[in-house]
C-alpha positions as CSV (number, residue, x, y, z in Angstrom):
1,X,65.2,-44.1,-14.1
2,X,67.1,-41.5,-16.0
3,X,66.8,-38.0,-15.6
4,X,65.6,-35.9,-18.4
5,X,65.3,-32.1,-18.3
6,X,63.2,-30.9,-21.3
7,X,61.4,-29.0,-19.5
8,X,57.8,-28.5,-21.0
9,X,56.9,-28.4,-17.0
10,X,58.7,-29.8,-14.2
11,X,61.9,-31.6,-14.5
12,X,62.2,-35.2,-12.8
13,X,64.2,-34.8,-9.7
14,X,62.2,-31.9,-9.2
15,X,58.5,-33.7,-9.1
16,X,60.0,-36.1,-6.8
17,X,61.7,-34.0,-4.2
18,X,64.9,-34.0,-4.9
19,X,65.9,-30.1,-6.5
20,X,65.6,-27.2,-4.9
21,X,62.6,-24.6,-6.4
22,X,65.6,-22.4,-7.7
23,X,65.3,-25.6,-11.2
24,X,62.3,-24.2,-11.5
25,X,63.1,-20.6,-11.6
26,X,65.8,-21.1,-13.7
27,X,64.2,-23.0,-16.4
28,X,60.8,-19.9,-16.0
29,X,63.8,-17.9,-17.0
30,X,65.4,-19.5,-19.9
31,X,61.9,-20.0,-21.4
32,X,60.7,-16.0,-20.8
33,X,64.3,-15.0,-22.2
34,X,64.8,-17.8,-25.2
35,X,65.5,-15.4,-27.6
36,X,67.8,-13.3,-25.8
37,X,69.6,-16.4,-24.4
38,X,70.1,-17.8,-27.8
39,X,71.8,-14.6,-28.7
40,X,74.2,-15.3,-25.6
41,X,75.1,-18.7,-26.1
42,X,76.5,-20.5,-28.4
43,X,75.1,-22.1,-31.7
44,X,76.5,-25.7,-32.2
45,X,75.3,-27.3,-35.5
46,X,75.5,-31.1,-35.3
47,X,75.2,-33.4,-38.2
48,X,72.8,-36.9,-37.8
49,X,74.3,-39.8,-35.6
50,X,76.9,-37.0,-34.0
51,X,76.8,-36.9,-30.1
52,X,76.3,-33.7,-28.4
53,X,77.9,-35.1,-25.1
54,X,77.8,-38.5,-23.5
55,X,77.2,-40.8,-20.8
56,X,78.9,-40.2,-17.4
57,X,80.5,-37.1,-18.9
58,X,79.7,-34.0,-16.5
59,X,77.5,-31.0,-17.3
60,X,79.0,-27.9,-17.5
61,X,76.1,-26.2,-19.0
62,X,72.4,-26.7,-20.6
63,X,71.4,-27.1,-24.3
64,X,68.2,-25.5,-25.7
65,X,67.6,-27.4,-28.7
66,X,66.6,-25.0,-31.7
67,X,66.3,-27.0,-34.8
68,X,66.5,-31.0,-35.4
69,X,65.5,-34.0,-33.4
70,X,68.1,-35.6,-30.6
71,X,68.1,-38.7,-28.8
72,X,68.9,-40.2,-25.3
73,X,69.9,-43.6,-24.8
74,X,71.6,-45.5,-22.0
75,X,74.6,-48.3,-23.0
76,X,73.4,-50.2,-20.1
77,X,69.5,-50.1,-20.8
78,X,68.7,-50.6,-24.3
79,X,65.4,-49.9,-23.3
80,X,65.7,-46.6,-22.5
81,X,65.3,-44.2,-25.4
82,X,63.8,-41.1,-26.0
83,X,63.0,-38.9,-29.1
84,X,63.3,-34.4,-28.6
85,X,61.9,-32.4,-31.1
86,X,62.5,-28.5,-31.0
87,X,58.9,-27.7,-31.3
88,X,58.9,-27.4,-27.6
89,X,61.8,-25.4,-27.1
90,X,63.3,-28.3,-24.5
91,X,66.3,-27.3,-22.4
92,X,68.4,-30.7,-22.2
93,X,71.0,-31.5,-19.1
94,X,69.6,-28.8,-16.8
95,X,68.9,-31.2,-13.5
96,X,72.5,-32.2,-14.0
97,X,74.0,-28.6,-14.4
98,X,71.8,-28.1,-10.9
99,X,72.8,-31.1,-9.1
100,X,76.4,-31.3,-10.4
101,X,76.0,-35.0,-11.3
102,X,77.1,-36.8,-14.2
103,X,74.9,-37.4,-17.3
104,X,73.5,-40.6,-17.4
105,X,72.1,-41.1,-20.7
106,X,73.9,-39.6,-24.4
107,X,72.5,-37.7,-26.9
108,X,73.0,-37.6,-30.2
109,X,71.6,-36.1,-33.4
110,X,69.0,-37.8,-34.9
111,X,68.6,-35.5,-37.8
112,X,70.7,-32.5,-38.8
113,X,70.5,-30.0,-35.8
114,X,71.2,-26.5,-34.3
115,X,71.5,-26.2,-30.1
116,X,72.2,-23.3,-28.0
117,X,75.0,-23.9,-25.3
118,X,74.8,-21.9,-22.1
119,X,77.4,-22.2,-19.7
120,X,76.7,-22.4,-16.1
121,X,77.5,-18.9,-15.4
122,X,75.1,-17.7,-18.1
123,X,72.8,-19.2,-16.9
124,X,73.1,-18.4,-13.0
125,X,72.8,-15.3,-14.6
126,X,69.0,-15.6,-14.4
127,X,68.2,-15.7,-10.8
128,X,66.9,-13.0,-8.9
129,X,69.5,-11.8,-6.6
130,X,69.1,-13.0,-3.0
């Protein structure tokens, strides 16, 4: 089953066990400080059927989608597909940025869209210090 982090709750590997609380902090914070984040990150503007990053590629940081519609697929599983509008304000590729694993699904644009990139350190950022 792929992972997918957009985050309207509880991200995947969290619900089953398998990511620490601090996912969960850390995605309470990018959604209390959206605006602000967006300010810090970077805009990326992506045209229809252009990827944002792909399969087995590693995360280096999370995307909160602002504008447009993105999809994941799978090469292997033509199956596996899934549709992300930014009426929810979804943060994509944050159980990877936690876990340090490689995506396993692409995204791509499905119609013209606008994504905030947040390194890793920006995004550490957030915690509460220990």
């Amino acid at each position: 089953m792929a992972r997918i982090c957009i985050c309207g709750g509880r991200c995947y590997l969290q619900m089953m066990g398998k990511l620490p609380e601090k996912n969960s902090e850390l995605i309470s914070a990018i959604k209390k400080h959206w605006d602000e984040l967006i300010d810090r990150g970077q805009i990326l503007s992506y045209q229809p059927d252009q990827y944002l990053f792909y399969e087995n590629h590693k995360a280096l940081g999370a995307y909160l989608l602002c504008k447009g519609t993105i999809a994941l697929a799978k090469a292997d599983d033509p199956s596996f597909k899934k549709t992300i509008s930014a009426e929810s304000q979804p943060i994509i590729g944050m159980d990877y940025l936690v876990t340090g694993d490689t995506y396993d699904y692409s995204a791509k644009a499905v119609t013209s869209a606008e994504l905030c990139y947040l390194p890793k350190s920006e995004i550490l950022k957030l915690l509460p210090p220990k």
